[in-house]
C-alpha positions, 0 to 999 in steps of 0.5 A: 500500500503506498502511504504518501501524503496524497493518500486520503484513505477512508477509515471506519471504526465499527462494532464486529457482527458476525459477517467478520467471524472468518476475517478474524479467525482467518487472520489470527491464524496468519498473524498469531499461529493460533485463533480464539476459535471461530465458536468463541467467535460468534459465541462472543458477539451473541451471547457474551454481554462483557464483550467488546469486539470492533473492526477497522475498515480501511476503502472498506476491506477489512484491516484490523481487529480488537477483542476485549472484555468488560469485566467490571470494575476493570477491563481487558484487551484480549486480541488485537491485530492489524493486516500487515499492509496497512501497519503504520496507519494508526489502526492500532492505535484507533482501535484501542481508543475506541475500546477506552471510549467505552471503558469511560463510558462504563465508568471502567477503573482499569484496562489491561492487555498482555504484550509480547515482550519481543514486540517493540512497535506495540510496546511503543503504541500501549506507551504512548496512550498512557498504558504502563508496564505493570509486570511480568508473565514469564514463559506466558505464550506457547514458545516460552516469550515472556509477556508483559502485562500492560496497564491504562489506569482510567480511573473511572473517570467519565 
């Protein structure tokens, strides 16, 4: 995808539905070896009443996802992954923002993701919003990769 400053790209943040089921299950078997499962999936969107899934949309394709669940008081980003050619738009970026609108919204104190350590570029992103590294979970994924639980106290603030 060429990203010159000419580029206008339309981009809409959107609640997932169940047409979006095999984008993301699809898609996280690519990025990540492994899904929640397309079940879990549906199971997810229909029946789970603390869940809060949302697709970016970019010239109306699917290129991103976040999964999380609201479990009051506090709140957890569970997934969370942008197709590989459109990195660098501020995807993920969007996405978690929308999850914190609702957080706030919810009145949500605090929102918590786990991260590979070895991912350096989402790191920087969870910093940036305000997420601070709360600890670590040794040997947390299937190869052993520690993970670093992340941490955006939100306060319940309105």
């Amino acid at each position: 995808m060429n990203r010159t400053g000419c580029d206008i790209l339309d981009i809409l943040i959107r609640k997932m539905d169940l047409s979006d089921v095999s984008f993301v299950y699809e898609e996280e078997i690519k990025i990540f070896g492994k899904s929640l499962g397309e079940m879990t999936l549906y199971n997810e969107i229909l029946y789970n009443k603390m869940s809060r899934y949302f697709i970016a949309v970019v010239d109306k394709k699917r290129a991103a996802y976040v999964g999380s669940w609201l479990t009051i008081p506090n709140a957890e980003i569970l997934n969370l992954f942008v197709i590989e050619k459109y990195r660098g738009l501020g995807l993920g970026k969007k996405l978690v923002t929308e999850v914190i609108n609702v957080c706030n919204k919810e009145n949500i104190e605090i929102l918590t993701l786990e991260v590979r350590v070895s991912n350096k570029n989402a790191i920087k992103m969870y910093e940036k919003i305000g997420f601070k590294v709360g600890s670590i979970r040794k040997n947390y994924y299937e190869n052993n990769e520690d993970a670093l639980l992340m941490v955006l106290n939100l306060g319940g603030r309105q």
